[in-house]
BABA-957406 format. One record per residue (C-alpha): residue number from 1; x, y, z. Coordinates in pm, 1 decimal, always signed. Layout:
  kemi         X         Y         Z
   NUM         X         Y         Z
...
***
This chain:
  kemi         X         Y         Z
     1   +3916.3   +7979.1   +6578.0
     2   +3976.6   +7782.7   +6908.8
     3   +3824.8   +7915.0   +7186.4
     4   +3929.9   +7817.0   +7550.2
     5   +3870.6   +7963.4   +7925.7
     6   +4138.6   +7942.9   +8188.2
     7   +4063.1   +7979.1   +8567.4
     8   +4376.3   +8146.3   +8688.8
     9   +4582.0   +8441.0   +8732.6
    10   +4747.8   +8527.1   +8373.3
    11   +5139.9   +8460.7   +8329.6
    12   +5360.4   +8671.8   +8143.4
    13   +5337.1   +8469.3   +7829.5
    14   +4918.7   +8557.6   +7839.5
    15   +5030.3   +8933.7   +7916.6
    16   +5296.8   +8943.5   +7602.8
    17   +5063.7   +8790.1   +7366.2
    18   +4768.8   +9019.8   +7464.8
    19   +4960.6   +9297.3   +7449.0
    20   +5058.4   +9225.4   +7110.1
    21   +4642.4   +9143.9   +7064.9
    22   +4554.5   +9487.1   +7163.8
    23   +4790.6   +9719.2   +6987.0
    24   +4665.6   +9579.5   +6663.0
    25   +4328.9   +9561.5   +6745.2
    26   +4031.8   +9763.8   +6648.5
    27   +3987.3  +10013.3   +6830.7
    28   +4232.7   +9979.1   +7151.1
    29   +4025.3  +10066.0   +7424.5
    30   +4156.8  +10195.4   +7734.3
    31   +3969.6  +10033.8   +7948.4
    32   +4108.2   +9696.2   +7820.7
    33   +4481.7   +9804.1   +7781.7
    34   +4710.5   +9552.2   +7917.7
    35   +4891.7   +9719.4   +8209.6
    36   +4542.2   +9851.1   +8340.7
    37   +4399.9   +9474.0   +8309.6
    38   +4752.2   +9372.8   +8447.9
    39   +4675.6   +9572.5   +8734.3
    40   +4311.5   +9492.5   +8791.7
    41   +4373.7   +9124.5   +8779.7
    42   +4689.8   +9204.6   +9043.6
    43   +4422.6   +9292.6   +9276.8
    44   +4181.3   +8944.8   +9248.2
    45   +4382.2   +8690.0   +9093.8
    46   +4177.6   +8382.7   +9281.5
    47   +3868.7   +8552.5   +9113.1
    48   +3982.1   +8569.4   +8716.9
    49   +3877.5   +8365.5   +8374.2
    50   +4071.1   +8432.3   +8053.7
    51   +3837.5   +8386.9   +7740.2
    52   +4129.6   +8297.9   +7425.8
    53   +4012.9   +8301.5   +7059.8
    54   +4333.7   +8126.3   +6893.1
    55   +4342.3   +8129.5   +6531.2
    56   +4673.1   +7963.4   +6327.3
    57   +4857.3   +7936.9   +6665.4
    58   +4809.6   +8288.5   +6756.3
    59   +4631.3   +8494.9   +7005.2
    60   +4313.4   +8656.8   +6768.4
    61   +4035.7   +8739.1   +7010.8
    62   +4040.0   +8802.4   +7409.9
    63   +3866.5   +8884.5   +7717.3
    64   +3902.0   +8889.7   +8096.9
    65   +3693.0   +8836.1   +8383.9
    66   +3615.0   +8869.8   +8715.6
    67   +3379.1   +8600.9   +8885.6
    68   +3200.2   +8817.8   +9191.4
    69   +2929.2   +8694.2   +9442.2
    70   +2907.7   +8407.3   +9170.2
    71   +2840.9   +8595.1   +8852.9
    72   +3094.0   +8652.2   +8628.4
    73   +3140.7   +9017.1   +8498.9
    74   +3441.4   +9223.4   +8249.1
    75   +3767.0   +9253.8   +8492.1
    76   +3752.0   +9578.4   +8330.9
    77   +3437.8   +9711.5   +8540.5
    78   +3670.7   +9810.9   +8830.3
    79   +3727.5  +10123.2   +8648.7
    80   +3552.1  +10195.4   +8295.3
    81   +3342.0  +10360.7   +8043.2
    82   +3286.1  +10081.8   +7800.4
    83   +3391.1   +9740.3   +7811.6
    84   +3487.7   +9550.0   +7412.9
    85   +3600.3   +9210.4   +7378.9
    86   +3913.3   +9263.2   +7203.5
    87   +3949.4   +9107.4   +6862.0
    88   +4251.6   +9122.5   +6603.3
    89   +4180.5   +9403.4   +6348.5
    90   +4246.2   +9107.1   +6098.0
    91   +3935.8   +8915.2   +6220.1
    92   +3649.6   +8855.0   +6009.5
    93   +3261.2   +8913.8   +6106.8
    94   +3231.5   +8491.9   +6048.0
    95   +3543.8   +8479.9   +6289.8
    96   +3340.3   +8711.0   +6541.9
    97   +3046.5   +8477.9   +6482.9
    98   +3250.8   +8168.1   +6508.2
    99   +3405.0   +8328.3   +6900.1
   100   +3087.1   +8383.1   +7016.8
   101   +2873.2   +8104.0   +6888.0
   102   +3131.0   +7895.3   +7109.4
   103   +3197.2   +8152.1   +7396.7
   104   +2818.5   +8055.3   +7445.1
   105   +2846.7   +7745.1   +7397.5
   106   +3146.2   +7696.5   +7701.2
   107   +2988.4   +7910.9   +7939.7
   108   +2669.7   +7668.5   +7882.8
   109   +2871.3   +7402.9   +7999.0
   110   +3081.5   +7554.9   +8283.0
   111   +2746.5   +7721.0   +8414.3
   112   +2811.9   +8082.4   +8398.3
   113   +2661.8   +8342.6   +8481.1
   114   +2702.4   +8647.3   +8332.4
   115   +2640.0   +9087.7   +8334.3
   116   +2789.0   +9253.9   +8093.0
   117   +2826.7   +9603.6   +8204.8
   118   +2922.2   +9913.4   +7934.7
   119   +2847.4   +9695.1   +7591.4
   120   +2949.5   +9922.8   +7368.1
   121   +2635.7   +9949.6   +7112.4
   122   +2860.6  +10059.4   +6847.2
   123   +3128.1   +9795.0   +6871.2
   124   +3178.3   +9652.2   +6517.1
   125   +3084.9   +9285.2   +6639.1
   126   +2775.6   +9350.6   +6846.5
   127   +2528.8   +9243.9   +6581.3
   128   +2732.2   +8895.4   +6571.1
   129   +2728.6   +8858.9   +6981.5
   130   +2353.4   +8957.7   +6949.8
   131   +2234.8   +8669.0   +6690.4
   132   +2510.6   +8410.9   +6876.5
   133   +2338.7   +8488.5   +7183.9
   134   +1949.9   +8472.7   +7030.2
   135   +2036.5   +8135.6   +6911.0
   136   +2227.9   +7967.6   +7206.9
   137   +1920.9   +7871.7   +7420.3
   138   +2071.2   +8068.3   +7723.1
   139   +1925.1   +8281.6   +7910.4
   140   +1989.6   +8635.3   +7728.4
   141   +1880.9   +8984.9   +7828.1
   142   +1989.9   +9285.9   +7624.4
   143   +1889.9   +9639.8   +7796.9
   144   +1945.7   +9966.1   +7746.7
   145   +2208.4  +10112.4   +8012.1
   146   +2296.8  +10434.5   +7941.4
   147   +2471.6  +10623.1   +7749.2
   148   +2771.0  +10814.4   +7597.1
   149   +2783.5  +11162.2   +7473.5
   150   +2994.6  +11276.4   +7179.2
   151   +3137.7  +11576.8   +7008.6
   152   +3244.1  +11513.4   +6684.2
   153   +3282.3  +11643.7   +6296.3
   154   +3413.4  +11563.9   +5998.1
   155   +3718.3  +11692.5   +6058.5
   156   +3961.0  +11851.4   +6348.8
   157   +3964.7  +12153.7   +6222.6
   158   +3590.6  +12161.2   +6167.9
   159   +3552.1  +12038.1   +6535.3
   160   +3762.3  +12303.0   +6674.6
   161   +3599.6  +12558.9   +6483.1
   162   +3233.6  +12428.0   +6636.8
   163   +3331.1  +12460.3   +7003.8
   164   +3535.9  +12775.1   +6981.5
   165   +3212.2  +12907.3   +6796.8
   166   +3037.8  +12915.0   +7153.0
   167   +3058.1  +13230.7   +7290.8
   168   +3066.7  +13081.2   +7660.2
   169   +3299.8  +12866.0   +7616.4
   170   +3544.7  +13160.7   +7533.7
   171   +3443.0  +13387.4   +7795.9
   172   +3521.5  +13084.1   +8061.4
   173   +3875.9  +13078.2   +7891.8
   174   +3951.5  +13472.2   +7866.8
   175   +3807.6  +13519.0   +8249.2
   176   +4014.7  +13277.2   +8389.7
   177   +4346.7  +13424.4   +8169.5
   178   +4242.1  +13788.5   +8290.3
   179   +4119.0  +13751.1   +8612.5
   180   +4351.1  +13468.2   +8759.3
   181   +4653.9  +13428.3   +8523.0
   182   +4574.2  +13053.7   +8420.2
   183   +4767.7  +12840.6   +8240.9
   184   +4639.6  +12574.4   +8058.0
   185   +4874.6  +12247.6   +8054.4
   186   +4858.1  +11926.5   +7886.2
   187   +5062.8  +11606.7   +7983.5
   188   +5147.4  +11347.2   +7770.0
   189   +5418.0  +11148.6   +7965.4
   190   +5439.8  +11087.4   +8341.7
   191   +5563.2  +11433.3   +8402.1
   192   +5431.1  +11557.1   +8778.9
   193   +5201.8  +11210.4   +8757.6
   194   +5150.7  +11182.7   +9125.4
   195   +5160.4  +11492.2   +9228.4
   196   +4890.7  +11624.4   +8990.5
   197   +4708.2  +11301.5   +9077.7
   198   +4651.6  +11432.6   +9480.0
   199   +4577.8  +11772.1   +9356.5
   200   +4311.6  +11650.8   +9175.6
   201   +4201.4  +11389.0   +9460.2
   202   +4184.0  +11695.2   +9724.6
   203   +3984.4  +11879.6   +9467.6
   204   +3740.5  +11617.5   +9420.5
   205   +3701.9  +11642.6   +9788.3
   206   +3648.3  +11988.4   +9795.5
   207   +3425.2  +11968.7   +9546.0
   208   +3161.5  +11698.8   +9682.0
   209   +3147.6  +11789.7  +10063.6
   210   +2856.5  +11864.6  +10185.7
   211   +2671.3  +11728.5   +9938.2
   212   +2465.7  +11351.6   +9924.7
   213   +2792.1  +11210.1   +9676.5
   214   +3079.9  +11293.8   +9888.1
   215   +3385.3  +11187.6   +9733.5
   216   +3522.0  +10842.9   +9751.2
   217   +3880.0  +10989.0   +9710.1
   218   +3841.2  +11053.1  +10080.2
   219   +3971.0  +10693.5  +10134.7
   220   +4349.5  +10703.9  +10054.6
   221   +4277.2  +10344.5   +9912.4
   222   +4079.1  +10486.9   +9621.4
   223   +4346.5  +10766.8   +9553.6
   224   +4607.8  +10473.9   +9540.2
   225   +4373.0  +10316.0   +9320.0
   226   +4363.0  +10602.6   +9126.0
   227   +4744.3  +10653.0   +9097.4
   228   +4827.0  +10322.8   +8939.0
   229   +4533.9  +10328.1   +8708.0
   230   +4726.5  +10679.9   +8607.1
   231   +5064.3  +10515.5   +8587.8
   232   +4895.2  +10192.1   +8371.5
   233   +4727.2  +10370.4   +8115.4
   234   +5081.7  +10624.9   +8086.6
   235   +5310.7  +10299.8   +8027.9
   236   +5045.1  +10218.2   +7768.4
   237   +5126.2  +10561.4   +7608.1
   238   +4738.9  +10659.9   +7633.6
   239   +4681.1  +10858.3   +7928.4
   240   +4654.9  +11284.7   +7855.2
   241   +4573.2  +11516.6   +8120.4
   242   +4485.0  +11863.2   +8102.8
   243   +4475.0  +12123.6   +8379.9
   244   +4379.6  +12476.0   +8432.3
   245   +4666.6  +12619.5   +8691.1
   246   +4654.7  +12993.2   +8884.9
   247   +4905.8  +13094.9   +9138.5
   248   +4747.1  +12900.3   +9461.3
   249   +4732.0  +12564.6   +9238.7
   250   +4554.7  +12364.7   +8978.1
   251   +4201.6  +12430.8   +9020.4
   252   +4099.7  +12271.7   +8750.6
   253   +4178.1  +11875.4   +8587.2
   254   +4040.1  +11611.8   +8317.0
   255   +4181.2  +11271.4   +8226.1
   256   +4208.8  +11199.8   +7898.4
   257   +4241.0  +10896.8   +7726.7
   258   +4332.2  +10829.1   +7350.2
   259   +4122.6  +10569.5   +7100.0
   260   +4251.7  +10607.3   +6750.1
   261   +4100.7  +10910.7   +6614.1
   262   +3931.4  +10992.9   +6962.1
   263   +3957.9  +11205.0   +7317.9
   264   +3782.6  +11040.7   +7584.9
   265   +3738.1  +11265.2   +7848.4
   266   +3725.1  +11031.6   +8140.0
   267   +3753.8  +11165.0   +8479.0
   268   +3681.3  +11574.8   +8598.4
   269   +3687.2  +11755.3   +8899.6
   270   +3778.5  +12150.7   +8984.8
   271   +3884.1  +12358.3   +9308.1
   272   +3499.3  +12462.9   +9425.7
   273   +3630.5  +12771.6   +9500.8
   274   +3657.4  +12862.0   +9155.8
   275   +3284.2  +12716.9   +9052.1
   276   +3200.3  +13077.9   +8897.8
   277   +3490.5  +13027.8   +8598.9
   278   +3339.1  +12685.4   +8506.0
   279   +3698.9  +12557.8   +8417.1
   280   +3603.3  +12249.5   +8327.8
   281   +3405.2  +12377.5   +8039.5
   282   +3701.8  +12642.0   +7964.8
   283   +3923.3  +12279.7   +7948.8
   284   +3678.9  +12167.1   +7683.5
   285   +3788.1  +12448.8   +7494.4
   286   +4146.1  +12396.4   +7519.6
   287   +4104.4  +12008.3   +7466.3
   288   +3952.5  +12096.5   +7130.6
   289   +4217.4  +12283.3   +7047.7
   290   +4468.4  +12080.1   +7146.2
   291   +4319.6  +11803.2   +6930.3
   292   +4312.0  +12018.9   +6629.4
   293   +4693.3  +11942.3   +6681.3
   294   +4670.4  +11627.1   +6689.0
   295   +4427.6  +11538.8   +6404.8
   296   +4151.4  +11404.7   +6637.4
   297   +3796.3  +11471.1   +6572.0
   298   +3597.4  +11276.8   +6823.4
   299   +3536.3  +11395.3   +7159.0
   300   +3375.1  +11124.7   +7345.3
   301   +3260.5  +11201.1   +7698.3
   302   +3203.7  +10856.6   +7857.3
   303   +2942.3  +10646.3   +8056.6
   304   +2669.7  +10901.6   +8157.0
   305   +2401.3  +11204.5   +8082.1
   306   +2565.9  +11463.5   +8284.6
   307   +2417.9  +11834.0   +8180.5
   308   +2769.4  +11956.9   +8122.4
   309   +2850.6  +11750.8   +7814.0
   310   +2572.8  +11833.9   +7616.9
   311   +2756.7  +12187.3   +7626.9
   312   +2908.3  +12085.5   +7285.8
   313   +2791.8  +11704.6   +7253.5
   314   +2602.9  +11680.9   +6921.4
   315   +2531.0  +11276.1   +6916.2
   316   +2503.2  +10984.1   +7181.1
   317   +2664.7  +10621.9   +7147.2
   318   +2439.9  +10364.5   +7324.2
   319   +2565.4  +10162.5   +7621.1
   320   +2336.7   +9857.9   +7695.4
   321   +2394.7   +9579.5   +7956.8
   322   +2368.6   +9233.5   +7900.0
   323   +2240.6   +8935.2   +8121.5
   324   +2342.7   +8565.1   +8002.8
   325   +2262.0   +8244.7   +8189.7
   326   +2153.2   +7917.4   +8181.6
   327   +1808.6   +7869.5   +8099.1
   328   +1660.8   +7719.9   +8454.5
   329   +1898.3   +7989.6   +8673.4
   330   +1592.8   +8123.3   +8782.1
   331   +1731.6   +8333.8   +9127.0
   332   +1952.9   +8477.4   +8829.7
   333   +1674.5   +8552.2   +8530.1
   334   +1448.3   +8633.3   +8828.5
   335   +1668.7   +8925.6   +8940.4
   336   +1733.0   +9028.1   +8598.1
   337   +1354.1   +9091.0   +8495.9
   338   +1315.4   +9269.5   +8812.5
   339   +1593.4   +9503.1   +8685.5
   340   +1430.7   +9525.3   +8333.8
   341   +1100.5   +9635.5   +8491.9
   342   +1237.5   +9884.8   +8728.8
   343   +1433.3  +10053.1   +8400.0
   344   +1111.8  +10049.6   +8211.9
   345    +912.1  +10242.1   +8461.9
   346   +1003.1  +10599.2   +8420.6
   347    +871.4  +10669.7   +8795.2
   348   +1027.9  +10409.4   +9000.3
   349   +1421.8  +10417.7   +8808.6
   350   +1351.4  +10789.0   +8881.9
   351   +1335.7  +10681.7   +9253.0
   352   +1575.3  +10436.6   +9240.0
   353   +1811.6  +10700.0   +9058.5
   354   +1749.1  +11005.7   +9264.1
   355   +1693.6  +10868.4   +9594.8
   356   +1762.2  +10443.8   +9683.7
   357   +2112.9  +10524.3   +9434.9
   358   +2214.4  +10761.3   +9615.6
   359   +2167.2  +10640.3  +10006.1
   360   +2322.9  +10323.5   +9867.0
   361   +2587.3  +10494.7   +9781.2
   362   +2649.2  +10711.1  +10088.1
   363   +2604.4  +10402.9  +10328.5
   364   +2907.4  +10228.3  +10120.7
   365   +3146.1  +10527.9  +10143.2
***
């Protein structure tokens, strides 16, 4: 395998081949699907760096970047759960090895820096990036970053069976049918795209006034944003959303996305005036259901602990976050240890969570 880095905005010929790349990968991620990467590199072309693994003339391995306030991170970080480097289902574990031994060995000598956001613990070439990276003589930090919460059994119908075995979750279901008439809908195609899209925008809004997260959908940028992440992942045939509707509106809204035998329920929001019927749990009801149609047995719930997932999660996938530099970057390494000690005191990431996070975040919006 030939591996190669390219400092400019992808042509067509890049898109066509990667496309090709990622529909028989393993895996195909969403967040690395080629009209959302398309999209996101639309947005910063001065900025990107195309990582190529070429093997007999054709495109076998793959990744994108961004380079930001001189570090270089996954393109895909402007909207994910978990970032992969995408690699041809027909690639070997030595042809994994072989990438990223030299991946290593060209950021070495272009002087990168490097976070990895979302690594994807379970990705079936992580223990070959982590003894190519133990053995370049970089810089290399591998923490723990969080993780992702799963519902899952042998089987769809087994699933299914498991989540419509909790009593709440049907109550949340039947009150909403008795009480307000819902409907339940699930879109597979573009159908009502943009208008379901600002419904669920003004809910978000609605639902984080007042409170210290208000909603970034309050800038129309980010609902744009939104909107042609929506449209990207529908051309790529993987975008499903479900909604709970009653007469005033759809008070209720996930996005889904699909991963071979898997739901990711990315995004939520509901109408806050409808907090007491919990519909988003009542969706993970329906969703289940749904996927009992569609043979699908993994529920994954994305990037983050939130109370609500553990409703029905029964396992965790890992998310770490990896730091690579050279070996006398020491503003860089510096930084990153401070990071490391921060998430290994309980007390102060507690703080930093609960309280510096969250200002942070309210001075930006």
């Amino acid at each position: 395998m030939t591996i190669t880095i390219e400092y400019q905005d992808p042509d067509q010929s890049f898109w066509d081949a990667y496309t090709a790349l990622w529909l028989n990968s393993t895996g195909q991620s969403p967040f690395q699907a080629p009209h959302l990467l398309q999209f996101f590199a639309s947005r910063a072309p001065d900025e990107i760096a195309v990582v190529q693994g070429k093997k007999d003339g054709m495109l076998a391995a793959a990744a994108v970047f961004r380079k930001n306030n001189g570090v270089y991170t996954f393109l895909s970080d402007m909207k994910t759960d978990a970032n992969f480097f995408i690699f041809h289902q027909a690639c070997t574990p030595s042809d994994w090895r072989q990438f990223f031994d030299q991946f290593l060995q060209l950021i070495k000598k272009e002087n990168w820096s490097l976070t990895l956001n979302n690594q994807p613990a379970w990705a079936s070439y992580m223990e070959q990036f982590e003894a190519a990276g133990q053995a370049s003589k970089l810089f290399w930090m591998n923490l723990k970053y969080s993780v992702c919460p799963v519902a899952e059994a042998e089987t769809p119908k087994a699933l299914f069976s498991r989540i419509n075995g909790s009593r709440e979750l049907r109550y949340r279901v039947n009150k909403l049918k008795n009480q307000e008439n819902a409907i339940f809908e699930v879109f597979t195609d573009g159908t009502d795209l943009d208008h379901w899209a600002d419904e669920f925008c003004q809910a978000h809004i609605l639902r984080w006034q007042n409170t210290p997260t208000p909603s970034a959908f309050r800038d129309p940028g980010r609902q744009a944003f939104l909107k042609a992440c929506l449209h990207a992942w529908n051309t790529d045939k993987i975008l499903v959303r479900f909604s709970v509707r009653v007469e005033q509106g759809r008070v209720g809204f996930v996005v889904g996305l699909l991963e071979q035998n898997s739901l990711i329920h990315h995004s939520t929001t509901f109408h806050p005036d409808y907090w007491k019927y919990s519909p988003g749990k009542a969706l993970i009801h329906f969703m289940t259901e749904w996927m009992q149609g569609q043979q699908m047995r993994v529920l994954d719930f994305g990037d983050g602990d939130e109370p609500y997932k553990y409703t029905v999660a029964n396992t965790e996938h890992a998310l770490h976050r990896i730091f690579i530099s050279g070996a006398t970057n020491l503003p860089f390494i510096l930084k990153t240890k401070a990071i490391k000690a921060v998430r290994d005191n309980p007390k102060i990431y507690g703080f930093y969570r609960d309280k510096l996070k969250r200002l942070t975040q309210r001075v930006q919006l």
